[in-house]
mmCIF file of the N, C-alpha and C atoms, coordinates in Angstrom:
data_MODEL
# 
_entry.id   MODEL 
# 
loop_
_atom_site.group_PDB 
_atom_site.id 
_atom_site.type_symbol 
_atom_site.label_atom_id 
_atom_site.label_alt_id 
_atom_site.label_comp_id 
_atom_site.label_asym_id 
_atom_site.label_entity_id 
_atom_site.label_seq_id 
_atom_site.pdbx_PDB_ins_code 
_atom_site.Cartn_x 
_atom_site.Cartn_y 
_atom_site.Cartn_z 
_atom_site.occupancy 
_atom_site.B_iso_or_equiv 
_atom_site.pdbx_formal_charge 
_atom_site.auth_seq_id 
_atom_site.auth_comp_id 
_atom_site.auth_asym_id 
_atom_site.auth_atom_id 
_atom_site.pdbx_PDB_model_num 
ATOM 1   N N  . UNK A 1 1  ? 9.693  -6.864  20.564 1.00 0.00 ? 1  UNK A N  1 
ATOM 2   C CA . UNK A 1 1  ? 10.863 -6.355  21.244 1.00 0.00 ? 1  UNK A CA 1 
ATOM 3   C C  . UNK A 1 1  ? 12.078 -6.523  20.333 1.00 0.00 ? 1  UNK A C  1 
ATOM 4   N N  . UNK A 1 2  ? 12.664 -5.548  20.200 1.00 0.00 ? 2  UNK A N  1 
ATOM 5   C CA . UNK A 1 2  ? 14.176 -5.611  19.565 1.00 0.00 ? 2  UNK A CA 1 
ATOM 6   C C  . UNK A 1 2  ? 15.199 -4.855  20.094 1.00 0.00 ? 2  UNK A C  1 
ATOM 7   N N  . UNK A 1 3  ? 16.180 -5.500  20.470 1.00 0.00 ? 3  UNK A N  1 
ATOM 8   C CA . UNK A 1 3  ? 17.271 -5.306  21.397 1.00 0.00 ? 3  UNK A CA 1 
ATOM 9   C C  . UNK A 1 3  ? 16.832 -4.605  23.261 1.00 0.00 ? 3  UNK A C  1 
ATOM 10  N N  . UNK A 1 4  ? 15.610 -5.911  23.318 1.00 0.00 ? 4  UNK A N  1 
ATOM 11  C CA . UNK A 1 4  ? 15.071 -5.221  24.565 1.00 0.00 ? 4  UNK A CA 1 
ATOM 12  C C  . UNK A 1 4  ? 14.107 -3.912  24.454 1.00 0.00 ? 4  UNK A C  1 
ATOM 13  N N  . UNK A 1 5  ? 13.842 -3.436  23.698 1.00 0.00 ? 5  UNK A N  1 
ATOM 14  C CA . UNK A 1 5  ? 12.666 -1.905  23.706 1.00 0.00 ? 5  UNK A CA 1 
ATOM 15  C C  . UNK A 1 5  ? 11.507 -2.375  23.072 1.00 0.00 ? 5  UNK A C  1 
ATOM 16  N N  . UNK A 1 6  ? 10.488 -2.043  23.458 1.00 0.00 ? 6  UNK A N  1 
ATOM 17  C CA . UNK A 1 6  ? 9.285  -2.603  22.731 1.00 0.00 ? 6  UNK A CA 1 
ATOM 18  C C  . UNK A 1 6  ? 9.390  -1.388  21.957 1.00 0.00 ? 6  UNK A C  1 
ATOM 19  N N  . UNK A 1 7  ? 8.637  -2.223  20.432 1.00 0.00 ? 7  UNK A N  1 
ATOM 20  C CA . UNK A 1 7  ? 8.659  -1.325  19.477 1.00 0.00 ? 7  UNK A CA 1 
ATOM 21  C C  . UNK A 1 7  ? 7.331  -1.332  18.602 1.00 0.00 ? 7  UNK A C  1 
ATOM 22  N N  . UNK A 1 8  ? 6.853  -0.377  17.703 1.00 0.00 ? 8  UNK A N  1 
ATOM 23  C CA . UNK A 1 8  ? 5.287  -0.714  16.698 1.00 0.00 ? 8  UNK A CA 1 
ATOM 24  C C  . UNK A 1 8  ? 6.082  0.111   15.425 1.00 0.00 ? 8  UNK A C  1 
ATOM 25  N N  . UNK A 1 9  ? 5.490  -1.066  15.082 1.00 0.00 ? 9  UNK A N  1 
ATOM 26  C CA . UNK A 1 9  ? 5.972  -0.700  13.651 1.00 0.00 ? 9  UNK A CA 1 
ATOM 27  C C  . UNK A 1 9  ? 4.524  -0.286  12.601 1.00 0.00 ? 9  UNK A C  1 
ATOM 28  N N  . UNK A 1 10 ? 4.684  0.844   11.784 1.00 0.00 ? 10 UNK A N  1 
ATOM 29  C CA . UNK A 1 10 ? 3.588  1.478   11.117 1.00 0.00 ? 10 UNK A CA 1 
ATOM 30  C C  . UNK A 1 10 ? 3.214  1.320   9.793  1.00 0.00 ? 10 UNK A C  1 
ATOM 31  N N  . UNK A 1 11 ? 2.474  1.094   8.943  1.00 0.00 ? 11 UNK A N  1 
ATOM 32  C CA . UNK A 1 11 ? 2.947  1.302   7.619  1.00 0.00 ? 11 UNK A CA 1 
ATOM 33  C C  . UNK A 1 11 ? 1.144  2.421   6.817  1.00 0.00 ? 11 UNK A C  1 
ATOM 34  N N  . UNK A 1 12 ? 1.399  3.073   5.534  1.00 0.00 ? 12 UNK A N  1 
ATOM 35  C CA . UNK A 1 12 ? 0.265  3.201   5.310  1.00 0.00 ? 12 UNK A CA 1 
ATOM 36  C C  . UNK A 1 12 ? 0.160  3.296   3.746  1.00 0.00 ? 12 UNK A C  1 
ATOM 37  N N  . UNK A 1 13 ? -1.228 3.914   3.434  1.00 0.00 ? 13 UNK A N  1 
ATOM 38  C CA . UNK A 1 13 ? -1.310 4.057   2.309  1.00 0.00 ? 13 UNK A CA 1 
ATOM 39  C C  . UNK A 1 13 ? -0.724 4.771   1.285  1.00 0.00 ? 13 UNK A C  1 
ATOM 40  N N  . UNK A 1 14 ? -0.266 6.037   1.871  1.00 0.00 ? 14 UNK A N  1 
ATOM 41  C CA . UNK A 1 14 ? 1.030  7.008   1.643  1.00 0.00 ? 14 UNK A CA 1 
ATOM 42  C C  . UNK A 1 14 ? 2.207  6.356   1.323  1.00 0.00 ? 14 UNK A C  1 
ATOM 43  N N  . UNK A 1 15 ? 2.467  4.817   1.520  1.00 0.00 ? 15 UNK A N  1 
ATOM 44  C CA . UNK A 1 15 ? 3.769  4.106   0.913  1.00 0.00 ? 15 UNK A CA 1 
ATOM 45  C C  . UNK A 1 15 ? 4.979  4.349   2.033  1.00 0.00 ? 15 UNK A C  1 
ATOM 46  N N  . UNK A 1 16 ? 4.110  5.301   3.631  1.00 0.00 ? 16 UNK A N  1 
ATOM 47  C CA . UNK A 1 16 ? 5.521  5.318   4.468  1.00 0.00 ? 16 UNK A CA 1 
ATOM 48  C C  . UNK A 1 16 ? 5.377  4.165   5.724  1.00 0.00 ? 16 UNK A C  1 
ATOM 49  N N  . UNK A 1 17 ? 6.834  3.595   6.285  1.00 0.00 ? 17 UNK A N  1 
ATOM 50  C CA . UNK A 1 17 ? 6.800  2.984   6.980  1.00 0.00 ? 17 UNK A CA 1 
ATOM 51  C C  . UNK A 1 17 ? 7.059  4.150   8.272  1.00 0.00 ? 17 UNK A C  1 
ATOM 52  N N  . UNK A 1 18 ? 7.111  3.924   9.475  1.00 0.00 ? 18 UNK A N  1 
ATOM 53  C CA . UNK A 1 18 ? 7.323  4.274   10.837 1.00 0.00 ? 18 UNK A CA 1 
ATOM 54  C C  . UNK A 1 18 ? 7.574  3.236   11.794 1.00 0.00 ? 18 UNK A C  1 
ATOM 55  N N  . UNK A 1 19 ? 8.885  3.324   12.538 1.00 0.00 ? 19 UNK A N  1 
ATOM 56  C CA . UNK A 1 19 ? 9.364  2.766   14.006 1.00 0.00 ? 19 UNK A CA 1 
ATOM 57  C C  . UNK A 1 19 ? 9.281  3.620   14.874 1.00 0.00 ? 19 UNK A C  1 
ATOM 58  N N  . UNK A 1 20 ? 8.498  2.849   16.057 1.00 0.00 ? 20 UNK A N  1 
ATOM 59  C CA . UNK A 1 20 ? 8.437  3.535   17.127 1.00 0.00 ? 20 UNK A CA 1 
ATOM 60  C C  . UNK A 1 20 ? 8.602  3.091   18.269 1.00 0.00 ? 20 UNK A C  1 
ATOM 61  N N  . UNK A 1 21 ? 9.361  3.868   19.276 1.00 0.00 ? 21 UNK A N  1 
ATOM 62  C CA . UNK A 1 21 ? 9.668  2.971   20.525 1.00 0.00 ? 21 UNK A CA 1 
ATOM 63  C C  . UNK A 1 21 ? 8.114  3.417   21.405 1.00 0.00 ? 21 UNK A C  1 
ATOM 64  N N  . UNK A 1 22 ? 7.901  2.255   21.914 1.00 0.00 ? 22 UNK A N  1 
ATOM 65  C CA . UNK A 1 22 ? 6.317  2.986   22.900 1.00 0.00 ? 22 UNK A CA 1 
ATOM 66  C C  . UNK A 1 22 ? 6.985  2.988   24.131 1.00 0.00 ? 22 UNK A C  1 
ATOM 67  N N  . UNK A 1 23 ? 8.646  3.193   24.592 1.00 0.00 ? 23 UNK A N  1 
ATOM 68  C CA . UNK A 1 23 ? 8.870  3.584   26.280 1.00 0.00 ? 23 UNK A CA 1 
ATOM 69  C C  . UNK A 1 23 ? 8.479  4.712   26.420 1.00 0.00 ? 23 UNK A C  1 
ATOM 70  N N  . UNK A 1 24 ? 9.573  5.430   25.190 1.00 0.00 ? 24 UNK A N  1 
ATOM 71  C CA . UNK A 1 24 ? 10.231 6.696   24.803 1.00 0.00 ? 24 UNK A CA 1 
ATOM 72  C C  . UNK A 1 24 ? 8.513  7.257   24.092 1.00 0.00 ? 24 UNK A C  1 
ATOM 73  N N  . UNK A 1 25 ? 7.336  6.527   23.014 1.00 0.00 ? 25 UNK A N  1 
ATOM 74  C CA . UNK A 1 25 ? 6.809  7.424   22.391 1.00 0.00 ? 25 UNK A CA 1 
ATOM 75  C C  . UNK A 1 25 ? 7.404  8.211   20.969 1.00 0.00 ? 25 UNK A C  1 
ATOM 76  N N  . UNK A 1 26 ? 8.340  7.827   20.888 1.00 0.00 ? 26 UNK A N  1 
ATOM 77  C CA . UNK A 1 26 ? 9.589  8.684   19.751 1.00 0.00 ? 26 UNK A CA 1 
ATOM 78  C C  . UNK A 1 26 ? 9.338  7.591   18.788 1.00 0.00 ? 26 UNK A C  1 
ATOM 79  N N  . UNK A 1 27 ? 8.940  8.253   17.245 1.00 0.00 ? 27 UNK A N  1 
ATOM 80  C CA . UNK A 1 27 ? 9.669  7.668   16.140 1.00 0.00 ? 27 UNK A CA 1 
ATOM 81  C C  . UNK A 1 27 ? 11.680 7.257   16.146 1.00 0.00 ? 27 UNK A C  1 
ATOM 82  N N  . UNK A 1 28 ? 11.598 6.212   16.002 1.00 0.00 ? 28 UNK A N  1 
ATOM 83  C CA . UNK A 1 28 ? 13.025 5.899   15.684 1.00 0.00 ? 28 UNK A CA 1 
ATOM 84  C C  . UNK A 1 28 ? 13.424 6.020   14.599 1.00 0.00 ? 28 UNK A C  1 
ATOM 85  N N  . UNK A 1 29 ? 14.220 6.483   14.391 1.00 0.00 ? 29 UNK A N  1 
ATOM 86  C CA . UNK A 1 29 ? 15.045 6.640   12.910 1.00 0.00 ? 29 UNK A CA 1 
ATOM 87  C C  . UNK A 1 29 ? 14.058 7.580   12.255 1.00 0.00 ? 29 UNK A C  1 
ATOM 88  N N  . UNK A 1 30 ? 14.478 7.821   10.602 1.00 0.00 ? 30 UNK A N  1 
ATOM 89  C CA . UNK A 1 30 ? 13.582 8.212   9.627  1.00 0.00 ? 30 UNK A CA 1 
ATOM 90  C C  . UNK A 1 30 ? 12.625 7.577   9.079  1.00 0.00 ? 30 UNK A C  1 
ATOM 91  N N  . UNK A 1 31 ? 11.417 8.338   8.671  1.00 0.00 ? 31 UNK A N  1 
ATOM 92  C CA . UNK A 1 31 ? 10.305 7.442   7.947  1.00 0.00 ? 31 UNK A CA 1 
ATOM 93  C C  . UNK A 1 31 ? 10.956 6.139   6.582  1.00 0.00 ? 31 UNK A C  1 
ATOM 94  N N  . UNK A 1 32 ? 10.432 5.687   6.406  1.00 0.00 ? 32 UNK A N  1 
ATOM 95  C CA . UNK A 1 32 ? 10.853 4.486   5.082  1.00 0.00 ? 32 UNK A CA 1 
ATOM 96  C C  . UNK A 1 32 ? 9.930  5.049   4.207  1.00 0.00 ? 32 UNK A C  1 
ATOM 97  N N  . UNK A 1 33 ? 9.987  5.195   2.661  1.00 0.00 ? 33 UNK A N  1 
ATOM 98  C CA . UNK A 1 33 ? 9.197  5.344   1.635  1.00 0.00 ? 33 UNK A CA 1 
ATOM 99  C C  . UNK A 1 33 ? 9.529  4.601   0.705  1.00 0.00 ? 33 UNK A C  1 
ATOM 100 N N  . UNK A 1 34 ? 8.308  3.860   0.356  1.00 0.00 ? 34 UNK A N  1 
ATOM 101 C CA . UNK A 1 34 ? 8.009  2.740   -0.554 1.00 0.00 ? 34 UNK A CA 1 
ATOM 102 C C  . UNK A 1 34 ? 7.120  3.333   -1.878 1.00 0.00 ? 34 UNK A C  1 
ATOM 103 N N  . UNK A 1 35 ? 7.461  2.947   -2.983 1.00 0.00 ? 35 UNK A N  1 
ATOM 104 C CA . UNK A 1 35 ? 6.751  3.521   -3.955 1.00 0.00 ? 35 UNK A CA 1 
ATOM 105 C C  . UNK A 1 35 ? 5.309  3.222   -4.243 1.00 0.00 ? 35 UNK A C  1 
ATOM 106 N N  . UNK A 1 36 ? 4.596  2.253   -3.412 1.00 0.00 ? 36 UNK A N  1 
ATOM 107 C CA . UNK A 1 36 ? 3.131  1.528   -3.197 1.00 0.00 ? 36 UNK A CA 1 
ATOM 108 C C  . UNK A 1 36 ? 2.554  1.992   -1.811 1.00 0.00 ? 36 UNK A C  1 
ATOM 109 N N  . UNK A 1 37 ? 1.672  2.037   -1.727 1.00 0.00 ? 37 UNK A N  1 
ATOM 110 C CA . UNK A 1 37 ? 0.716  1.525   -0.231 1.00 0.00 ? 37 UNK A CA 1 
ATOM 111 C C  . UNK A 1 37 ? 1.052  0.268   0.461  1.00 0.00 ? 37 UNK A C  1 
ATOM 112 N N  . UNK A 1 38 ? 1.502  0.673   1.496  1.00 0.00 ? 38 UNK A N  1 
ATOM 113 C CA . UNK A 1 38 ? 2.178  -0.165  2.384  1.00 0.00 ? 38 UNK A CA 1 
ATOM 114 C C  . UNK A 1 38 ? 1.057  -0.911  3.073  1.00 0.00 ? 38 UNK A C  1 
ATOM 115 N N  . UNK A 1 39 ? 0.856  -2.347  2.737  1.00 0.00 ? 39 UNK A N  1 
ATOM 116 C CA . UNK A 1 39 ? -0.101 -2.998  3.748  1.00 0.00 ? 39 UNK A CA 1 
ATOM 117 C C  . UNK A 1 39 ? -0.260 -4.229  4.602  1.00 0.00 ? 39 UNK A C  1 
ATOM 118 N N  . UNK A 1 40 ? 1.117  -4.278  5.240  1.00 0.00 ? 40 UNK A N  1 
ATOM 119 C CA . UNK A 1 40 ? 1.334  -5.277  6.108  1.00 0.00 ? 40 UNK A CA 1 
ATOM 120 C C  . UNK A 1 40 ? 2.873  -5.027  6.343  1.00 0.00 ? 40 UNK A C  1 
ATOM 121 N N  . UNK A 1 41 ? 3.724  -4.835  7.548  1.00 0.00 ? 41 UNK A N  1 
ATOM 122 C CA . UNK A 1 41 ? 4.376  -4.394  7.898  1.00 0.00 ? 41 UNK A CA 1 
ATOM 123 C C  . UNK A 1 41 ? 5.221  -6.027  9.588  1.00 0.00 ? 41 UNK A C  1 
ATOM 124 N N  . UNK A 1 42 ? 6.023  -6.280  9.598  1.00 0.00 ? 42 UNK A N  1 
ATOM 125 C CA . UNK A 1 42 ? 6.198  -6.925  10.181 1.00 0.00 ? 42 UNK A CA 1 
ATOM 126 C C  . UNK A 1 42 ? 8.304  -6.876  11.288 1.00 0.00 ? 42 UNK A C  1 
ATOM 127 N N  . UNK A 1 43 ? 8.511  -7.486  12.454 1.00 0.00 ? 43 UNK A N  1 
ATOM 128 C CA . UNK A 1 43 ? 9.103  -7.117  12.635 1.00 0.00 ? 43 UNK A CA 1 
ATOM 129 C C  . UNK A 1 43 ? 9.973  -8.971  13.287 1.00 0.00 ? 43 UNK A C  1 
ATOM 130 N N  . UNK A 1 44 ? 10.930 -9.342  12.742 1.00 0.00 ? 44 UNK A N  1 
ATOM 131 C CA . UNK A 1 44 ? 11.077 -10.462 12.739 1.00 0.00 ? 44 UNK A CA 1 
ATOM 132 C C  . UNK A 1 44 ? 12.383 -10.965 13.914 1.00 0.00 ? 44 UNK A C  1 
ATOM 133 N N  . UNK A 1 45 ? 12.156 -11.756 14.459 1.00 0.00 ? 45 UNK A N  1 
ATOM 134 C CA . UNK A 1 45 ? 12.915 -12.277 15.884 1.00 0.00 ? 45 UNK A CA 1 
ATOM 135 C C  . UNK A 1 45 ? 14.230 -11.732 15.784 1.00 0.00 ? 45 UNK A C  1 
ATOM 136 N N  . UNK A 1 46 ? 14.830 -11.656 14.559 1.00 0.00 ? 46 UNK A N  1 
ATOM 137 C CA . UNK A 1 46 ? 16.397 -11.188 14.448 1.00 0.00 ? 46 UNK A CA 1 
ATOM 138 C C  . UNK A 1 46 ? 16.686 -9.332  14.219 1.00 0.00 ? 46 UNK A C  1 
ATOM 139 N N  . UNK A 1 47 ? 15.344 -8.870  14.195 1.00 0.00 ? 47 UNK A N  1 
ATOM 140 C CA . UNK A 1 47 ? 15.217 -7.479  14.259 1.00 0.00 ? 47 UNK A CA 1 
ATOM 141 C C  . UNK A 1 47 ? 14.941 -6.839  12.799 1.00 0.00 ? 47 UNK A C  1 
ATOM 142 N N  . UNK A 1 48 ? 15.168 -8.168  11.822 1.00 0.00 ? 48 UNK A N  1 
ATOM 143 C CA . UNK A 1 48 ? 14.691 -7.422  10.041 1.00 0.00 ? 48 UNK A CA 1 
ATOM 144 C C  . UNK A 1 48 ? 13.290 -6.834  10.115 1.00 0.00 ? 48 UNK A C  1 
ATOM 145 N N  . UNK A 1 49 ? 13.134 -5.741  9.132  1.00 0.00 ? 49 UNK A N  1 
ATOM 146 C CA . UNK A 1 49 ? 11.685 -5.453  9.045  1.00 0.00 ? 49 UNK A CA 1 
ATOM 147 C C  . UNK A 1 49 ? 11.307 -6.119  7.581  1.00 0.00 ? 49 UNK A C  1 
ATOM 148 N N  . UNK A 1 50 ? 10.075 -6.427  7.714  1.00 0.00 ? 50 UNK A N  1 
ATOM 149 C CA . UNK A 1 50 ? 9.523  -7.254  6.651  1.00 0.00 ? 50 UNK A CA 1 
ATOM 150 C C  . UNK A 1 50 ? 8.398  -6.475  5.963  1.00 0.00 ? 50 UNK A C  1 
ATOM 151 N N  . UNK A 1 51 ? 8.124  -5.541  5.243  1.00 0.00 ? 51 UNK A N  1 
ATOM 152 C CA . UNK A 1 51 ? 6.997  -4.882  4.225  1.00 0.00 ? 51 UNK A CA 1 
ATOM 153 C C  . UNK A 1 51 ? 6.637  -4.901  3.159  1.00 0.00 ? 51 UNK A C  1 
ATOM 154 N N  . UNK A 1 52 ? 5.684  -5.632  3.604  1.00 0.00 ? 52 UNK A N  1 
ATOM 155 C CA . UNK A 1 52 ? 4.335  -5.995  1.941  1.00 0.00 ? 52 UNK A CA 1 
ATOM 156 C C  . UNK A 1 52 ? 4.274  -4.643  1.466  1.00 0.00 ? 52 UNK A C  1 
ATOM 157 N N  . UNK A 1 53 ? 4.213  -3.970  0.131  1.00 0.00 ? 53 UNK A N  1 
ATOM 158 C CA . UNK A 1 53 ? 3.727  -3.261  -0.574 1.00 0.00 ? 53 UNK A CA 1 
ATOM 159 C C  . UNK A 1 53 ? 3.943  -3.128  -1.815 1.00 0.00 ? 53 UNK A C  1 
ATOM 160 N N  . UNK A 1 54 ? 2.507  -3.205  -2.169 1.00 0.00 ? 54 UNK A N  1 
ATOM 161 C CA . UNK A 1 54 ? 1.752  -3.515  -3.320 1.00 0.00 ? 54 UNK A CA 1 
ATOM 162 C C  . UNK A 1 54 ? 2.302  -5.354  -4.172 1.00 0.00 ? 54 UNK A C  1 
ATOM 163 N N  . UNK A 1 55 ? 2.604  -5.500  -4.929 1.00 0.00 ? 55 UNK A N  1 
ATOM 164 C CA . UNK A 1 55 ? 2.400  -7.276  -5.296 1.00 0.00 ? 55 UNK A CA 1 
ATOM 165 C C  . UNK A 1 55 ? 3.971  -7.735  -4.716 1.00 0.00 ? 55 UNK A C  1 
ATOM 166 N N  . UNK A 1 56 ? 4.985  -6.970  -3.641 1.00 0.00 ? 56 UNK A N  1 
ATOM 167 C CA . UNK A 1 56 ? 6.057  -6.634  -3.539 1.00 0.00 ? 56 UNK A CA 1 
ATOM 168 C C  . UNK A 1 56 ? 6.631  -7.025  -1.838 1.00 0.00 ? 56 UNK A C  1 
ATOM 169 N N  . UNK A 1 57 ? 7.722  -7.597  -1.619 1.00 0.00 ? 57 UNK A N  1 
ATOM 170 C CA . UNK A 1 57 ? 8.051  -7.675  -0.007 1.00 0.00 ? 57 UNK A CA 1 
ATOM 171 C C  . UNK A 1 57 ? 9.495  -7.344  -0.057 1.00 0.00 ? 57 UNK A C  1 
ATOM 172 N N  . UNK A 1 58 ? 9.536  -6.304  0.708  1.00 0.00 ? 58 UNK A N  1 
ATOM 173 C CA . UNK A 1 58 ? 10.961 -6.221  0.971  1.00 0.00 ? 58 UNK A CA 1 
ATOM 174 C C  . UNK A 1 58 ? 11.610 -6.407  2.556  1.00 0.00 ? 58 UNK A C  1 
ATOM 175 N N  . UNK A 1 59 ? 12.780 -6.938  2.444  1.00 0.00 ? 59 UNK A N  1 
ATOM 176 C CA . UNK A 1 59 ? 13.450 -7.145  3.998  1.00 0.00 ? 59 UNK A CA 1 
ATOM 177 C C  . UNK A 1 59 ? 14.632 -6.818  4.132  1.00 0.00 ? 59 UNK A C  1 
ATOM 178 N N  . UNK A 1 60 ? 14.248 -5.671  4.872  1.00 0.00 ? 60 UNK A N  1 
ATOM 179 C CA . UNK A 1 60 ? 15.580 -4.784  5.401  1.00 0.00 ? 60 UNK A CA 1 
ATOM 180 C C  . UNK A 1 60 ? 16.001 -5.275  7.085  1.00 0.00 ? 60 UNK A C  1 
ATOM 181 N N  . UNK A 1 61 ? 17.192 -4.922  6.884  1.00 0.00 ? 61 UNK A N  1 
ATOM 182 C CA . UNK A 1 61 ? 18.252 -5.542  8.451  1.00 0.00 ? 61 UNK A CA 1 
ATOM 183 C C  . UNK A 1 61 ? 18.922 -3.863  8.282  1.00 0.00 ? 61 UNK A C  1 
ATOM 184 N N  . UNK A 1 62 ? 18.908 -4.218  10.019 1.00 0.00 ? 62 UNK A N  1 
ATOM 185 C CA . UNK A 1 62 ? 19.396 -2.695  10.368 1.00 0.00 ? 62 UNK A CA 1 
ATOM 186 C C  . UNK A 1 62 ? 20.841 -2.806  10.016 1.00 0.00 ? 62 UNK A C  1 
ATOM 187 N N  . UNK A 1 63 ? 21.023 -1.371  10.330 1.00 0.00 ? 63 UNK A N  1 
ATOM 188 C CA . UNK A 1 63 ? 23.087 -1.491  9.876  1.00 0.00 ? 63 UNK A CA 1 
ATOM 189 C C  . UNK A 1 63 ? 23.428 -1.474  11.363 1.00 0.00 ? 63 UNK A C  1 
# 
């Protein structure tokens, strides 16, 4: 849950991430593209997203 909406977060081999609200069914926002295969994807109590890809983690905070 972040800011109250349950959310799934996606990632794949294609290097794209995806947010999705499952009330609504709707991708949120735009896809994320990572220059690797995305393979572990995470969504952290303060709302950062956390994505492994390839020997690499990056953590983005919403604006």
């Amino acid at each position: 849950m972040v800011d109250g909406r349950p959310l799934a977060v996606t990632g794949g081999d294609d290097g794209t991430v995806r947010v999705w609200d499952l009330t609504a069914g709707d991708q949120v926002g735009p896809e994320l593209v990572f220059p690797l295969p995305v393979c572990a994807v995470a969504v952290v109590p303060d709302g950062r997203l956390v994505v492994g890809f390839g020997w690499e983690v990056a953590v983005l905070a919403r604006r």
